[in-house]
Each structure stands twice: as structure tokens, then as C-alpha cells.
HTML snippet that shows the backbone in 3Dmol.js (N, CA, C, O; Angstrom):
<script src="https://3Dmol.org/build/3Dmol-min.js"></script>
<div id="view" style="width:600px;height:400px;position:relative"></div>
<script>
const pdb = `
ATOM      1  N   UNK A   1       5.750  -4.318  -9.436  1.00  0.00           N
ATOM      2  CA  UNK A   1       5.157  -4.986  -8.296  1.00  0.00           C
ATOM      3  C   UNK A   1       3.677  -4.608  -8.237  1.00  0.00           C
ATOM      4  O   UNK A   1       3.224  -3.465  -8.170  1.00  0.00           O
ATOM      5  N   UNK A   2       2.966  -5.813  -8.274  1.00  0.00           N
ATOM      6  CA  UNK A   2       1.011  -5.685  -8.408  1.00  0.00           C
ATOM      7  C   UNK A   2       1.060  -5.453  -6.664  1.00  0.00           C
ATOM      8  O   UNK A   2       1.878  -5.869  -5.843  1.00  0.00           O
ATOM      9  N   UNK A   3      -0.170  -4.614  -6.493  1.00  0.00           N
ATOM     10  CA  UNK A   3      -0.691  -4.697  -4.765  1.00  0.00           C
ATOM     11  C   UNK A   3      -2.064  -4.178  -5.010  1.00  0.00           C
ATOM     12  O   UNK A   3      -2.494  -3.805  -6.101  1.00  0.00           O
ATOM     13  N   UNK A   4      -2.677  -4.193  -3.926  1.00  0.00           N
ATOM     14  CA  UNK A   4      -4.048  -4.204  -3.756  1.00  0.00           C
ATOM     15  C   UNK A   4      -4.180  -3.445  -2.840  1.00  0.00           C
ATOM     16  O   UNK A   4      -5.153  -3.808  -2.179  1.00  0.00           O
ATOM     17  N   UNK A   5      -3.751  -2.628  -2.460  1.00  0.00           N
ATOM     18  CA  UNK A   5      -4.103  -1.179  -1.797  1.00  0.00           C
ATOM     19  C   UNK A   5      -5.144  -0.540  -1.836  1.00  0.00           C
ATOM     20  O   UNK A   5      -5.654  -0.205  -0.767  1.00  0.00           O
ATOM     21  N   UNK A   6      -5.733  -0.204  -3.017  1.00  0.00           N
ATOM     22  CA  UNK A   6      -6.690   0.670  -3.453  1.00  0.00           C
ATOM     23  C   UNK A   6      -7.871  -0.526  -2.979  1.00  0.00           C
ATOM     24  O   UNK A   6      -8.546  -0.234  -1.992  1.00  0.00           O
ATOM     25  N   UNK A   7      -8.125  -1.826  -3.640  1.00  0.00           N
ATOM     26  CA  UNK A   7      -9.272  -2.367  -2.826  1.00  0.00           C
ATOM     27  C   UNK A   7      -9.278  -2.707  -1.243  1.00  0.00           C
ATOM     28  O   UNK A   7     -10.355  -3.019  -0.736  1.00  0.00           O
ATOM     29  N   UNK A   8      -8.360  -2.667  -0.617  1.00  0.00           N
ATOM     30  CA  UNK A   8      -8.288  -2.549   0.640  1.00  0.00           C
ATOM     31  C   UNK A   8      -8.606  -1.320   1.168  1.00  0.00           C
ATOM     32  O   UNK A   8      -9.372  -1.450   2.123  1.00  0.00           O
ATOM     33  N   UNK A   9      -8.303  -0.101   0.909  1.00  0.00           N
ATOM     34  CA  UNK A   9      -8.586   0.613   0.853  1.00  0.00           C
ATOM     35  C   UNK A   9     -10.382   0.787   0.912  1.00  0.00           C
ATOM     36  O   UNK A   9     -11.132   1.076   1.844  1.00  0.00           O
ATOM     37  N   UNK A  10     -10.576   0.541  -0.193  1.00  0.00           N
ATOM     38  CA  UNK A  10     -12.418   0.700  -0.636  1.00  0.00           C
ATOM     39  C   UNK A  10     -12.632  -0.176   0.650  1.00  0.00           C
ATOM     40  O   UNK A  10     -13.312   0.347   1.532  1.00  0.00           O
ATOM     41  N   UNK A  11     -12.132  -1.471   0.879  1.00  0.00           N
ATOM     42  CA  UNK A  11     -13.346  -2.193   1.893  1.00  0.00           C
ATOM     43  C   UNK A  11     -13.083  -1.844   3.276  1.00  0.00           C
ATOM     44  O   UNK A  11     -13.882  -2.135   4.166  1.00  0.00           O
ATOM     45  N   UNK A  12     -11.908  -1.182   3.510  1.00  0.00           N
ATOM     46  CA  UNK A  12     -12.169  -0.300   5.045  1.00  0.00           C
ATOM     47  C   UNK A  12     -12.655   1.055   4.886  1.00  0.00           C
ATOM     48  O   UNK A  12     -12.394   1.921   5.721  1.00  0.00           O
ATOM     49  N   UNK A  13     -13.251   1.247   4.001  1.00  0.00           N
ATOM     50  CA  UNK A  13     -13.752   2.627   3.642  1.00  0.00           C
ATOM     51  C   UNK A  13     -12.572   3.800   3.851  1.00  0.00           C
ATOM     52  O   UNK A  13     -12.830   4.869   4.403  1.00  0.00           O
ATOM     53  N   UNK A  14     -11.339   3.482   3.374  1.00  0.00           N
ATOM     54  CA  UNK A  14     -10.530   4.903   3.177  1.00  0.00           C
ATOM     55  C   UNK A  14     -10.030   5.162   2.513  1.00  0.00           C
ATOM     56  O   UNK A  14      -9.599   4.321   1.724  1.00  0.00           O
ATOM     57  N   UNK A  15      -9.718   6.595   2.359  1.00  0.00           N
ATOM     58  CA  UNK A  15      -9.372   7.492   1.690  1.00  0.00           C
ATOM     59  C   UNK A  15      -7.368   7.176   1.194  1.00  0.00           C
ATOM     60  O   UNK A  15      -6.717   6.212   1.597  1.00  0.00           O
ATOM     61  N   UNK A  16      -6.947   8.056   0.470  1.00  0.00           N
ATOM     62  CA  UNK A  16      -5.436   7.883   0.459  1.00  0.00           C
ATOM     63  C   UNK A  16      -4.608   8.616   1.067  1.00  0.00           C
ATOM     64  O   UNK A  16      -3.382   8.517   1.097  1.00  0.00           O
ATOM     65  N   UNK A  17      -5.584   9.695   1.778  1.00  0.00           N
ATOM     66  CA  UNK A  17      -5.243  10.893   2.454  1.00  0.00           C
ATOM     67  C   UNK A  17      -5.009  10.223   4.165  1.00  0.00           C
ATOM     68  O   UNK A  17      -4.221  10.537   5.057  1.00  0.00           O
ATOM     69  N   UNK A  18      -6.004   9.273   4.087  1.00  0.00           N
ATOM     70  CA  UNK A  18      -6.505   8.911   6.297  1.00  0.00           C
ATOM     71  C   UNK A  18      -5.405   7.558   6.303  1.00  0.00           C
ATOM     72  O   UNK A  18      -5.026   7.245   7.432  1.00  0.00           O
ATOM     73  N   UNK A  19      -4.805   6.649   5.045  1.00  0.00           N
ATOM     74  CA  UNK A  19      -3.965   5.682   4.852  1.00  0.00           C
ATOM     75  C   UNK A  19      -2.796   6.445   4.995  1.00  0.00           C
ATOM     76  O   UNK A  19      -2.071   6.083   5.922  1.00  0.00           O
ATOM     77  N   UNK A  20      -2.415   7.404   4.327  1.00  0.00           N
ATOM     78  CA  UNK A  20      -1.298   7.990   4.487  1.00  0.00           C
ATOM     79  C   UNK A  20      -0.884   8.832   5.757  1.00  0.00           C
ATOM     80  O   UNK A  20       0.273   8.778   6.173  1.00  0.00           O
ATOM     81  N   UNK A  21      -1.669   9.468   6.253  1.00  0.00           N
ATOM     82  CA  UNK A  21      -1.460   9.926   7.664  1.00  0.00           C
ATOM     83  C   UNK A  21      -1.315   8.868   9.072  1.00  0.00           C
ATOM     84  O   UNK A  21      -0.563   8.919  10.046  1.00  0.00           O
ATOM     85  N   UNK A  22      -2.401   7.910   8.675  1.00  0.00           N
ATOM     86  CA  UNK A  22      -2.169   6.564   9.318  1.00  0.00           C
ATOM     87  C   UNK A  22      -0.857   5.986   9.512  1.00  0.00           C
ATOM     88  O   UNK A  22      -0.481   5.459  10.558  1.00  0.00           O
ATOM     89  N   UNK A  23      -0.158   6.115   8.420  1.00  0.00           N
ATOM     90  CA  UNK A  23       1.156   5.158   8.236  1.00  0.00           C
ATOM     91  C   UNK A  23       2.396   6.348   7.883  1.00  0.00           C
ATOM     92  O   UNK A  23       3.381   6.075   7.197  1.00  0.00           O
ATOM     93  N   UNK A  24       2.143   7.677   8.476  1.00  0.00           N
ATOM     94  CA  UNK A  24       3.267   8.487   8.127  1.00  0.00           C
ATOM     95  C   UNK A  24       3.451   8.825   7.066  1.00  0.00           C
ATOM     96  O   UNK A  24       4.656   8.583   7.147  1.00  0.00           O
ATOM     97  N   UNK A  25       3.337   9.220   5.989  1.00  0.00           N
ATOM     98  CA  UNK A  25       3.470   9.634   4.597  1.00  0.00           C
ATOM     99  C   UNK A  25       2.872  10.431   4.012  1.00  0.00           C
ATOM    100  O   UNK A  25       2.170  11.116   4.755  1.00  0.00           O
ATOM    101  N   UNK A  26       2.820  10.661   3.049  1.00  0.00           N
ATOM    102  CA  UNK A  26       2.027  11.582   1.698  1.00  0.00           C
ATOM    103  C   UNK A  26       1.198  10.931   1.637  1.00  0.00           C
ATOM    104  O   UNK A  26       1.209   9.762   2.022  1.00  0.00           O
ATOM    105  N   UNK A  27      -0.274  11.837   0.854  1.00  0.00           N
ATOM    106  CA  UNK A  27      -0.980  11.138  -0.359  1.00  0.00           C
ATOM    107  C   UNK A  27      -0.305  11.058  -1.600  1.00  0.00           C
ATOM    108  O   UNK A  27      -0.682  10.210  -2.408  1.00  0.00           O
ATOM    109  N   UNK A  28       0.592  11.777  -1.860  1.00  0.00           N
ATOM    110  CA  UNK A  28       1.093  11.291  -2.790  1.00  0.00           C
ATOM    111  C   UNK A  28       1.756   9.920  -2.954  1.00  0.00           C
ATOM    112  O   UNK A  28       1.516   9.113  -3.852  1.00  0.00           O
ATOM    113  N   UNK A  29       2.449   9.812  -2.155  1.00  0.00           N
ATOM    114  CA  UNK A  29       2.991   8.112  -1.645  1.00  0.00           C
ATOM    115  C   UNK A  29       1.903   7.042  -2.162  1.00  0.00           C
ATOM    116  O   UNK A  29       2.052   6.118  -2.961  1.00  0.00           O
ATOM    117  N   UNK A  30       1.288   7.269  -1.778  1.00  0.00           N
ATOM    118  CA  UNK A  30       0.035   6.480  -1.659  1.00  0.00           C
ATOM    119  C   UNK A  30      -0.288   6.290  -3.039  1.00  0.00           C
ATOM    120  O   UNK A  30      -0.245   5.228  -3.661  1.00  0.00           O
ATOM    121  N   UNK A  31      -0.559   7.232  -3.387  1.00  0.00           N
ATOM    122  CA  UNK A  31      -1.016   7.376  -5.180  1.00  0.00           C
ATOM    123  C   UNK A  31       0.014   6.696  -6.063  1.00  0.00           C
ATOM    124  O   UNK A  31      -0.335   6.219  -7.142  1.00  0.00           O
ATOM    125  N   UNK A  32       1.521   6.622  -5.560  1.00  0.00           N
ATOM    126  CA  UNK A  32       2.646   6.263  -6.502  1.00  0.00           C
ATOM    127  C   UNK A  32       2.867   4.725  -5.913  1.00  0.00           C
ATOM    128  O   UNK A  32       3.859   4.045  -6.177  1.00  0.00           O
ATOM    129  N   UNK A  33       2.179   4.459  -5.387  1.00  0.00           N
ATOM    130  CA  UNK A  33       2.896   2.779  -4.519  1.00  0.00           C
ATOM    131  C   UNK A  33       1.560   2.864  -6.042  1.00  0.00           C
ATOM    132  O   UNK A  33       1.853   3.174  -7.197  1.00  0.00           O
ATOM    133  N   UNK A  34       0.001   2.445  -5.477  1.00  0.00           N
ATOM    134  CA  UNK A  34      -0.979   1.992  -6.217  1.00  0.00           C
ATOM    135  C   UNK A  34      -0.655   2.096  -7.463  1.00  0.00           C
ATOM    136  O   UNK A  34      -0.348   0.941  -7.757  1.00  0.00           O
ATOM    137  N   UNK A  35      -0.544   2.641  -8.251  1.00  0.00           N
ATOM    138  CA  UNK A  35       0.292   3.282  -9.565  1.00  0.00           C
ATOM    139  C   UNK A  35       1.368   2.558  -9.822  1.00  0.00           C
ATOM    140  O   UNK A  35       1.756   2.527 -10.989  1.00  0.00           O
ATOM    141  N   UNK A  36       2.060   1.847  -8.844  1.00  0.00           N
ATOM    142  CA  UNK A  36       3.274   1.026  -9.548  1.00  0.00           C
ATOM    143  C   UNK A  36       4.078   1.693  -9.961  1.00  0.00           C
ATOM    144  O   UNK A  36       4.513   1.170 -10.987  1.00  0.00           O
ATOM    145  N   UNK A  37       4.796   3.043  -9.646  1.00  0.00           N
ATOM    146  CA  UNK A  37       5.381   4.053  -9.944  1.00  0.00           C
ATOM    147  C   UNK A  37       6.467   4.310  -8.864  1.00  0.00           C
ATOM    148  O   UNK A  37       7.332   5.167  -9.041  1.00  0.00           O
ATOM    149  N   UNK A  38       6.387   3.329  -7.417  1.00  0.00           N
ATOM    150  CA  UNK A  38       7.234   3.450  -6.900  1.00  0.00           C
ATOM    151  C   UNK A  38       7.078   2.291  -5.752  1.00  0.00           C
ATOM    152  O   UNK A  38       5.939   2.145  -5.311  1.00  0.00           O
ATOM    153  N   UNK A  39       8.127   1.443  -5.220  1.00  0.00           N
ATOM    154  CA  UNK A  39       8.294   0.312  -4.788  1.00  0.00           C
ATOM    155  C   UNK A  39       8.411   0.942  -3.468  1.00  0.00           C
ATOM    156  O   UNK A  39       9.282   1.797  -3.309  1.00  0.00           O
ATOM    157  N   UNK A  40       7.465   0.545  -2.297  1.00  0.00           N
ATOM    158  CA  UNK A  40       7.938   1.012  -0.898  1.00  0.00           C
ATOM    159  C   UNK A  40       8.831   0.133  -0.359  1.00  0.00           C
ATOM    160  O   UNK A  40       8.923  -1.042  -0.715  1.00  0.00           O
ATOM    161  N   UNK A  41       9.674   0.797   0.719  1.00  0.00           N
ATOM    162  CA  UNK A  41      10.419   0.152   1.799  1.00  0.00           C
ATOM    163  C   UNK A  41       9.983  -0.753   2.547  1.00  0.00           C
ATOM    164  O   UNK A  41       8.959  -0.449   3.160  1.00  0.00           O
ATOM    165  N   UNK A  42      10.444  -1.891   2.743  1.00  0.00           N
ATOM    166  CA  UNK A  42      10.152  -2.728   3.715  1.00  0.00           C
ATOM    167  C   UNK A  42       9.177  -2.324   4.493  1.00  0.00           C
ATOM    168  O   UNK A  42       8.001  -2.683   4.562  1.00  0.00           O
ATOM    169  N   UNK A  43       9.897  -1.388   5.185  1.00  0.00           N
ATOM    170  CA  UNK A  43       9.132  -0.941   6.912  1.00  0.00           C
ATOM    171  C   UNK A  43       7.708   0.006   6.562  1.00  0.00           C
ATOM    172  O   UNK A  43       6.892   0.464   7.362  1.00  0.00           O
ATOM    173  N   UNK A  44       7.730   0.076   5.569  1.00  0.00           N
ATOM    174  CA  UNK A  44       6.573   1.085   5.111  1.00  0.00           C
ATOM    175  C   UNK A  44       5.895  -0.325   4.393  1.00  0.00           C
ATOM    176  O   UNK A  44       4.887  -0.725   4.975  1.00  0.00           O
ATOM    177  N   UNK A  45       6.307  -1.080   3.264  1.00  0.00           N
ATOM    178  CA  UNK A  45       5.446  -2.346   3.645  1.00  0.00           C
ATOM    179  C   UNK A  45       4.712  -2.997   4.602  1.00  0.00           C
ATOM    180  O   UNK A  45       3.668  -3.557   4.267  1.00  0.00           O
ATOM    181  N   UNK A  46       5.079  -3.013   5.710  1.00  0.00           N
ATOM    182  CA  UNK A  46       5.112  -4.118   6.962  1.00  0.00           C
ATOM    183  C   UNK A  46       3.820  -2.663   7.312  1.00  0.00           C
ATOM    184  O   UNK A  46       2.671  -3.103   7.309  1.00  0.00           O
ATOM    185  N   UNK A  47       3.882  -1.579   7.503  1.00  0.00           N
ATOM    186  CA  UNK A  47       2.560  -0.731   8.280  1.00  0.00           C
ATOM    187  C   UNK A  47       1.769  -0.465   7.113  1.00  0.00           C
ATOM    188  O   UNK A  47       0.856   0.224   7.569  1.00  0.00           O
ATOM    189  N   UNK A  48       1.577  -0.590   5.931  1.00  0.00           N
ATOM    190  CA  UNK A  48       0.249  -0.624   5.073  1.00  0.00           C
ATOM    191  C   UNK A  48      -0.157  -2.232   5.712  1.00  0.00           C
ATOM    192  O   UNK A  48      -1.137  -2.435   6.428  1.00  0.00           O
ATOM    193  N   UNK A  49       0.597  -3.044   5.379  1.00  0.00           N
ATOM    194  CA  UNK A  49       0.121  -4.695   5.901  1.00  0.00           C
ATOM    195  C   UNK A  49      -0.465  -4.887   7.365  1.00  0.00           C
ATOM    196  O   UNK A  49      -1.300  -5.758   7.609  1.00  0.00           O
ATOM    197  N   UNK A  50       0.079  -3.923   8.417  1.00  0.00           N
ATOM    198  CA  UNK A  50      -0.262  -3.656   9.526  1.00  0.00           C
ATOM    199  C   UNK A  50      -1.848  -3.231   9.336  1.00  0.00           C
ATOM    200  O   UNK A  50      -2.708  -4.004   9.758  1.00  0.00           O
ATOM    201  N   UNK A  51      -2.226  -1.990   8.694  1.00  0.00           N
ATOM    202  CA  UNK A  51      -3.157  -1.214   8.589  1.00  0.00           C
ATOM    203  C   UNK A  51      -4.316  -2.382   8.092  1.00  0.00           C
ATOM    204  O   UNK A  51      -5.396  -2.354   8.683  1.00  0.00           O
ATOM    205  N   UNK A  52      -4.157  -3.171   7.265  1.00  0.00           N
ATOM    206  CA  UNK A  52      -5.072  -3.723   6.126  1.00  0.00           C
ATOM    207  C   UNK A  52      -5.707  -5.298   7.173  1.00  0.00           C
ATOM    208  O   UNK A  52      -6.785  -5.883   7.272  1.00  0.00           O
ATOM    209  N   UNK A  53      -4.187  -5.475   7.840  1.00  0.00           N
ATOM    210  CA  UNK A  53      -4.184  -6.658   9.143  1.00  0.00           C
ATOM    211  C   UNK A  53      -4.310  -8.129   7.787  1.00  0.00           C
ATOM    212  O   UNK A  53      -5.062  -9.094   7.646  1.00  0.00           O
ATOM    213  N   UNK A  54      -3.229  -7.620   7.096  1.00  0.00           N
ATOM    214  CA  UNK A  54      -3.072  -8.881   5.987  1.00  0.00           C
ATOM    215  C   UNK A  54      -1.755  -9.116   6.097  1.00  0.00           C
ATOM    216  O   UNK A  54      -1.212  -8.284   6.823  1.00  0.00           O
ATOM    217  N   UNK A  55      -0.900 -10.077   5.576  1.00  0.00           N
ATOM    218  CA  UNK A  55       0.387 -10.449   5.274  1.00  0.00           C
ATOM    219  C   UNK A  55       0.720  -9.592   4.316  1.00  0.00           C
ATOM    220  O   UNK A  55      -0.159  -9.190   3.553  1.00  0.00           O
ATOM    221  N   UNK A  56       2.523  -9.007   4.136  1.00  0.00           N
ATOM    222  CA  UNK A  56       3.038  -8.413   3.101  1.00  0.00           C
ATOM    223  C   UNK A  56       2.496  -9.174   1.753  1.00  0.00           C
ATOM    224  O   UNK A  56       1.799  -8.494   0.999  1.00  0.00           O
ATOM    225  N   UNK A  57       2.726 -10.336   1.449  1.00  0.00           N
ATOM    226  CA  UNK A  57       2.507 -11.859   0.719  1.00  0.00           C
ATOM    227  C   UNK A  57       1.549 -10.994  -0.063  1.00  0.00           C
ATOM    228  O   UNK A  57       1.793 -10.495  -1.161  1.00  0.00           O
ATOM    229  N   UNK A  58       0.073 -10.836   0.846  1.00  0.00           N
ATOM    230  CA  UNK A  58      -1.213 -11.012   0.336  1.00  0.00           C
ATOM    231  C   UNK A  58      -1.773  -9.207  -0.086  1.00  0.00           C
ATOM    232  O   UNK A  58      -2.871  -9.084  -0.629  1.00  0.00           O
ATOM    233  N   UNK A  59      -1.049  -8.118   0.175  1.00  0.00           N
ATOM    234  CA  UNK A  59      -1.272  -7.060  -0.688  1.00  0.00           C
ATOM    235  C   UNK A  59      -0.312  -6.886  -1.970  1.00  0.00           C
ATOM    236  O   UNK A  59      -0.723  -6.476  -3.056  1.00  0.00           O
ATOM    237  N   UNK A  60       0.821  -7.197  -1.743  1.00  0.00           N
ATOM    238  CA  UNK A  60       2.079  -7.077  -2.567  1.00  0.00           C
ATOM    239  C   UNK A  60       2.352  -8.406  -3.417  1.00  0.00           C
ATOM    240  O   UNK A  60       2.417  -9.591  -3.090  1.00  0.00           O
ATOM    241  N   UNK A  61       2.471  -7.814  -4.500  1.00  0.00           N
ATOM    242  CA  UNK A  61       2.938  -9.321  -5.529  1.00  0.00           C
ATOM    243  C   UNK A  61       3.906  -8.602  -6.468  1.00  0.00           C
ATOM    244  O   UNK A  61       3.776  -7.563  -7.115  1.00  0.00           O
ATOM    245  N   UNK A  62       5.336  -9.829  -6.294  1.00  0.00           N
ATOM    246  CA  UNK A  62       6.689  -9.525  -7.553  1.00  0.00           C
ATOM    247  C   UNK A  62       5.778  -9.964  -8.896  1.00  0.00           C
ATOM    248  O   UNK A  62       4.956 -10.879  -8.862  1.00  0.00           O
ATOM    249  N   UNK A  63       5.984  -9.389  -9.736  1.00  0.00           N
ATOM    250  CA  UNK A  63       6.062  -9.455 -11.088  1.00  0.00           C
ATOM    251  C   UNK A  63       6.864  -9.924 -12.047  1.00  0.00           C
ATOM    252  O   UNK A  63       7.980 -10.095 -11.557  1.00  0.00           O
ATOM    253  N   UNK A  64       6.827 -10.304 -13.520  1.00  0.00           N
ATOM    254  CA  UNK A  64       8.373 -11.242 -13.913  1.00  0.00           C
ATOM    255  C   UNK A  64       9.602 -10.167 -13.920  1.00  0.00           C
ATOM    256  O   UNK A  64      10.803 -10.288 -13.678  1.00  0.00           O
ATOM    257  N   UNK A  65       8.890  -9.207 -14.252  1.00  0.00           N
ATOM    258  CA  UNK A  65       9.900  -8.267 -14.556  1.00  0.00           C
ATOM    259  C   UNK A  65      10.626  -7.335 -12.771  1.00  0.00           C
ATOM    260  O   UNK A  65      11.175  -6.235 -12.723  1.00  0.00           O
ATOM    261  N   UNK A  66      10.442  -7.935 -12.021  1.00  0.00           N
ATOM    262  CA  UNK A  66      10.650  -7.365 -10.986  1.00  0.00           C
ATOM    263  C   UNK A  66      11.860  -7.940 -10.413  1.00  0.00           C
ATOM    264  O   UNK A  66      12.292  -7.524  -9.338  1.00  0.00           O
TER     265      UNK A  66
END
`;
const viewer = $3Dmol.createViewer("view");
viewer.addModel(pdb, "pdb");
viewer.setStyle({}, {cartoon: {color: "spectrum"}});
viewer.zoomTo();
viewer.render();
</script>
């Protein structure tokens, strides 16, 4: 699964540390969603999408292999 975290990220100017405390989690979390190393939960979807004030749709994209 492709997402765009990390440039959302850059254009609200934050960190993975102030995203992750924001939305309950690790920086590590953070590092392994961007990384494609680990698929978040719904509800942890829906508050990065909250945070960014975009649709799930428009940070998150299935892949063929997904």
C-alpha cells in the first residue's frame, strides 16, 4: 500500500515524532506505515487522514499486489 505521509508531513511542517503523538502512537509506527512495512488499522487510518484534513482515498493507495 503507496501513501503520502511523509509529503504531508513536509508541507505541515512535521516531524514523525509531533504526527505520532498527535494520533497516539510511536515514531516508530510512523516510520513503518511510510516504509510500507506495515498496513495501519482503519481507525488509525481515518486520524492520520484527520490530521492531514484529506480523504483516506487521497493519502493511501492499494497496490496490485495488495
Amino acid at each position: 500500500m503507496k501513501n503520502t505521509i511523509k509529503i504531508e508531513r513536509a508541507i505541515k511542517n512535521m516531524t514523525q515524532e509531533s504526527l505520532a503523538i498527535e494520533i497516539g502512537v510511536s515514531r516508530q509506527t510512523i516510520n513503518s506505515i511510510e516504509k510500507n512495512r506495515y498496513i495501519p488499522s482503519t481507525v488509525l487510518a481515518l486520524k492520520i487522514s484527520k490530521v492531514f484534513d484529506k480523504s483516506v482515498n487521497e493519502i493511501f493507495e492499494l497496490e496490485e499486489e495488495d
